[in-house]
N, C-alpha and C positions, 0 to 999 in steps of 0.2 A: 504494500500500500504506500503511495507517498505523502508526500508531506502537507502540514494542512496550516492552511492560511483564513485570515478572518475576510479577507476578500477574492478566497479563490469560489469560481461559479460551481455549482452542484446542480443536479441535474436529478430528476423523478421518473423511473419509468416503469411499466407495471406489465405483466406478461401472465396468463394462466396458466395453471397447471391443470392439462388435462391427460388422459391417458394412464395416471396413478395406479401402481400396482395399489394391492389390497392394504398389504403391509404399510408402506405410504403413508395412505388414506387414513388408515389408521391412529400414523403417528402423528401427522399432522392435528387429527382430531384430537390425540389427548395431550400436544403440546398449546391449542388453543384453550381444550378446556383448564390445563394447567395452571397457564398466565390468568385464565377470567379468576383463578384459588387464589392467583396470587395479589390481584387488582385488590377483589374483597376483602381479602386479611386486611391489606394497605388501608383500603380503607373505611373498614371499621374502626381500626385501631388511630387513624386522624382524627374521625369524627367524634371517639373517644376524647382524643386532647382537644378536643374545639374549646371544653371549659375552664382550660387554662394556658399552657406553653405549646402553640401548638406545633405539629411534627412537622422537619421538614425530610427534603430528600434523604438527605443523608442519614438523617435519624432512621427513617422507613428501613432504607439498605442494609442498614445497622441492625433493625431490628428481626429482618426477615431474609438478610443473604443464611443462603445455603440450605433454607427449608423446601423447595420446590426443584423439581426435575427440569431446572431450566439454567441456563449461563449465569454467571453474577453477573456479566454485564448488562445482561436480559431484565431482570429482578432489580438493577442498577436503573435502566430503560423506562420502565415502568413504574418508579417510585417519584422519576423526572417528570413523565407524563402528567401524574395526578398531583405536582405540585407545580405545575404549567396549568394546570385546569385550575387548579383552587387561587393562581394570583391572575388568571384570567377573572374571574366571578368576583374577586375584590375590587379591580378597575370597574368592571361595568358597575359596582353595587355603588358605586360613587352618584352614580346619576339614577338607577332603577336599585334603589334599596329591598325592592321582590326579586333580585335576582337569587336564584338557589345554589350554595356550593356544592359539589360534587356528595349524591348521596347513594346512587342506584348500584344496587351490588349486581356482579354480572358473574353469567355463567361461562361466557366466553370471551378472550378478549385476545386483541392482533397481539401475535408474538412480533416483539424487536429483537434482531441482532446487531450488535456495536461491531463496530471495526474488529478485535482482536477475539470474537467468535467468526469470521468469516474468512474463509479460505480458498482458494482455488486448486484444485485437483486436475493433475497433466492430462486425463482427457477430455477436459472442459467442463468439469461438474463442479458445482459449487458447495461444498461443504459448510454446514452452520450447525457449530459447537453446540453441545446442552452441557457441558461442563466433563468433568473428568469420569471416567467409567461409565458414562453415558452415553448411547447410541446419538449419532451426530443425525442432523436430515442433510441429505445428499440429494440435491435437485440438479435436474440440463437446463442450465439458463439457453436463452437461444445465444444463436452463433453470433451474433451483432453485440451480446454485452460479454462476450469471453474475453477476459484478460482485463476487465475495466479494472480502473480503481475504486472499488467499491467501501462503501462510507458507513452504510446501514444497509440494513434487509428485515423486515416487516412480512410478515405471511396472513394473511387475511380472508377471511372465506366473505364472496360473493355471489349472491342465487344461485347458481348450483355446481357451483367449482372452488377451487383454492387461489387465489391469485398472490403472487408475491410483485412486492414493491423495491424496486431498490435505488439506496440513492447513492450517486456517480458522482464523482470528481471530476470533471474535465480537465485539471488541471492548468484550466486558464484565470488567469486574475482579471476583474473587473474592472475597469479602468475610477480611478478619482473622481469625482461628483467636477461637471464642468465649472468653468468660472466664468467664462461669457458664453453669452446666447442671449436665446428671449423665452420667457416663459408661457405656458399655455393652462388653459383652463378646460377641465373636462368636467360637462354634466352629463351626470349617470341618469340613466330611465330605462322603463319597463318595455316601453314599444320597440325605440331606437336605443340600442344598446349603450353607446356614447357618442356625445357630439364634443368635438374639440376645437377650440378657438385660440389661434396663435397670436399675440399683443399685435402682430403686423397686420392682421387683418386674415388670413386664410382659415377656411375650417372646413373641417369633416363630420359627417355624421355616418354611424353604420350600424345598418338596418338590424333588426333586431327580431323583426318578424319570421324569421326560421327558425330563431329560439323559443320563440311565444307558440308556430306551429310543436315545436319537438313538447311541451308541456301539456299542451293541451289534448296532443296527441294521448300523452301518458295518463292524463287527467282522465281521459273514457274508457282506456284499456281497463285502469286500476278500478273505477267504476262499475264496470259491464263483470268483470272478475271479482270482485268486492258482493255483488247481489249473486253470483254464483256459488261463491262460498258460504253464504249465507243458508243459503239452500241444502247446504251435505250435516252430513252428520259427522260432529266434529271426533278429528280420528278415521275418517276412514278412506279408502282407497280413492277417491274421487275429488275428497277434499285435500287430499295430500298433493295432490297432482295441480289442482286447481293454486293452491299458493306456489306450488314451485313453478306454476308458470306467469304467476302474477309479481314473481321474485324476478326472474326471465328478464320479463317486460320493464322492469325495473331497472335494472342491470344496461340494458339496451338503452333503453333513452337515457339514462346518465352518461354512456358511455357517447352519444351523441352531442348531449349538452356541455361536457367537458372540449370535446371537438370544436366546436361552434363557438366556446370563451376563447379559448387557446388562437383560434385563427382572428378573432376578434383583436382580441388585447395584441396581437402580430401586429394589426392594418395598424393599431393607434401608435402601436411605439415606431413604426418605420416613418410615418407623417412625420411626425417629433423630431424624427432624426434627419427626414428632407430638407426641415426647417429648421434645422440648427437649436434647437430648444435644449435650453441647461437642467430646466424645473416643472416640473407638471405640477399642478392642481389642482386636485379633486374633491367634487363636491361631497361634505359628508352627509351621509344617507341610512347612516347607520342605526339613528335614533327614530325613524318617517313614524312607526307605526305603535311606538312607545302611548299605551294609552286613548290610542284612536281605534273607533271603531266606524269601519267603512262600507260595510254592508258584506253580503256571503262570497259574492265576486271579487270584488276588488281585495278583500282581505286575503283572499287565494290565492291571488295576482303578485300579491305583497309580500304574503311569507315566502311565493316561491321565487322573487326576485334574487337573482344570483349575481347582486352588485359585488358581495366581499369576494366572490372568487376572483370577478372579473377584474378586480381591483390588486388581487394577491399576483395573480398572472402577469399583470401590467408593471408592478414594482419591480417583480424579478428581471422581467425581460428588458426593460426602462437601464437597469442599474448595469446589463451587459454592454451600454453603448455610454456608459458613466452619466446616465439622467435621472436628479434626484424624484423625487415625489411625497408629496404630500397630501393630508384630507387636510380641508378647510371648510366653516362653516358657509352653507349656502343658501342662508331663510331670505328669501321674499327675490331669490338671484332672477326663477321668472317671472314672476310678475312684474319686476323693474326693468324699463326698457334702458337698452343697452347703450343710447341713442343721446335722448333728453333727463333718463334718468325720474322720470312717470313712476307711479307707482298704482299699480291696480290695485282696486278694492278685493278682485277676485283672480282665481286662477284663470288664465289664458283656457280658451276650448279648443279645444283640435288641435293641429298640430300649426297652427301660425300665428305669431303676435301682432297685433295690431295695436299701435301707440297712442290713444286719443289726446296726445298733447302736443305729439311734432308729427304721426300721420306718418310714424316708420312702420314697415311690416317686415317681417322677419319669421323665418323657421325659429317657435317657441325652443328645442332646445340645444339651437344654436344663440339664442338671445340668452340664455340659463349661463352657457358656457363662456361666452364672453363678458358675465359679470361676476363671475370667478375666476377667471384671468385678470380682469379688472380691479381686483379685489386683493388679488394674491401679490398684483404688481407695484399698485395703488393705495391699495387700503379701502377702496369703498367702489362702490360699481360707477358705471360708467361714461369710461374713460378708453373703453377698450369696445369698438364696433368692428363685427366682419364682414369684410367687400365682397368675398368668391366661397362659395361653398361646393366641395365635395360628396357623394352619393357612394357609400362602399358595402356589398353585401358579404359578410364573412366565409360565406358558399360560394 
């Protein structure tokens, strides 16, 4: 394995295992239910210290290396996990004091492998340690990640296979956060995935509508399969068959919608990078539906809006051409025209803004996005108007 740096790029790719002898099958199953023995101990015994010093990783490690048929690093891995979870749930409880820390005891849970459980084997199999006197799993990575530098390995079961994850070291360094450019301003939305607005005046929008089709797609399968299951008697031959293929169908459209973020977040950072941009700006969206309630559709609309992916995709890819990013707050960015600087009483309808004070019209959120570039450049909206708009479908 080589050497690791705080700005060398890493890379995620995910492969199934299918074709599993029985024995395998096997081990893989009682290495996931394994780690789910070893999540619960972890954490009951936190939610134990919740009422006074509470545990952190180290402690966990401490108190539960070498009791389960798994690697310390593994047992190490997983004690990280659930204290990345519980200071996750402290940041959010800042602003939604209802948020819950980590309480759900699980039966099964992904196994991780650290660097010094993972091995490569001369005829391309990839070896993953359970510790000493313990049966290794021996998987055939395919022929494209033989000989990587591999970082981690995670084994996870998906609707109806085993899928392992592994994360790669390219061993390339990320270049420095620029120091000239111009900065851009991205509004996130439901229909049009993001529109981006460069302080020069250029912007893109890209469509969004094949991700809204791949959802709603999944939205009638999981429906029309949902009232099927409904129907069996639970336990039996028909009903088993019925969730493994409502699991299927599951597995499929994520594995679409992953697709469709990924080529997305592509178009916006290569824009970015035509235009010479040092800094992005993103509208934060994270809090929209905190407390509101918007009716049975739109709430639908809302929980499945997949802005954090699209926005984790975009950092990483952003940071390989050295372009910072950031969220920044973005209340009233549409209703205020980009222009005069108007401010609506009410949300813009449809997808065009109309200014009733200087009689600008404008793609709404392309007017979004250039008052968060405005904003981010500026300190307050607008100051930042776009002359040429872009049309990009990530299909």
């Amino acid at each position: 394995m080589g050497n690791r740096t705080s700005t060398t790029n890493c890379i995620v790719r995910t492969f199934p295992l299918r074709g599993l002898s029985v024995e395998t099958q096997a081990q893989c199953f009682f290495l996931r239910e394994e780690a789910g023995r070893c999540w619960t101990d972890m954490l009951r015994a936190h939610i134990n210290s919740r009422s006074g010093k509470w545990l952190s990783s180290f402690d966990m490690n401490t108190m539960f290396k070498g009791q389960y048929n798994l690697h310390s690093q593994s047992i190490q891995a997983l004690s990280e996990k659930l204290e990345a979870n519980v200071n996750t749930i402290r940041e959010l409880r800042k602003s939604d004091p209802g948020a819950r820390y980590p309480y759900r005891e699980k039966r099964f849970q992904t196994v991780p492998w650290k660097e010094a459980a993972i091995h490569w084997q001369g005829d391309g199999r990839l070896l993953l340690s359970n510790g000493r006197k313990r049966i290794p799993l021996v998987i055939r990575a395919p022929a494209e990640f033989i000989g990587a530098d591999i970082c981690r390995v995670e084994l996870t079961w998906r609707a109806d296979h085993y899928e392992v994850c592994l994360t790669i070291d390219t061993g390339k360094i990320n270049p420095p956060p620029k120091e000239n450019g111009v900065i851009a301003g991205i509004d996130l939305g439901e229909i049009n995935i993001a529109a981006i607005t460069i302080e020069t005046g250029q912007s893109l929008v890209i469509s969004g509508r094949a991700l809204r089709s791949v959802k709603q797609l999944r939205n009638k399968r999981h429906s029309a399969l949902t009232a099927l299951i409904d129907r069996c008697q639970p336990g039996s031959r028909r009903h088993c068959k019925l969730k493994q293929s409502k699991s299927k169908a599951s597995a499929r459209f994520r594995r679409q919608q992953h697709d469709i973020l990924h080529k997305a977040s592509r178009q916006a950072v290569e824009f970015c990078k035509a235009n010479v941009v040092r800094s992005i700006a993103v509208g934060d969206v994270r809090d929209i539906q905190d407390g509101v309630n918007l009716g049975a559709k739109a709430n639908q609309k809302i929980s499945q809006w997949t802005h954090g992916m699209f926005v984790k995709n975009l950092k990483y890819k952003a940071a390989e051409y050295g372009i910072s990013m950031d969220q920044i707050p973005e209340d009233y960015s549409t209703r205020t025209c980009s222009y005069c600087g108007c401010v609506k009483s009410n949300a813009p309808q449809g997808r065009g803004y109309t200014c009733f004070g200087c009689g600008a019209v404008i793609h709404r959120d392309v007017n979004g996005a250039s008052n968060i570039c405005s904003r981010a450049r500026y300190g307050s909206y607008g100051f930042v108007q776009a002359h040429t708009t872009k049309y990009l479908r990530p299909l």
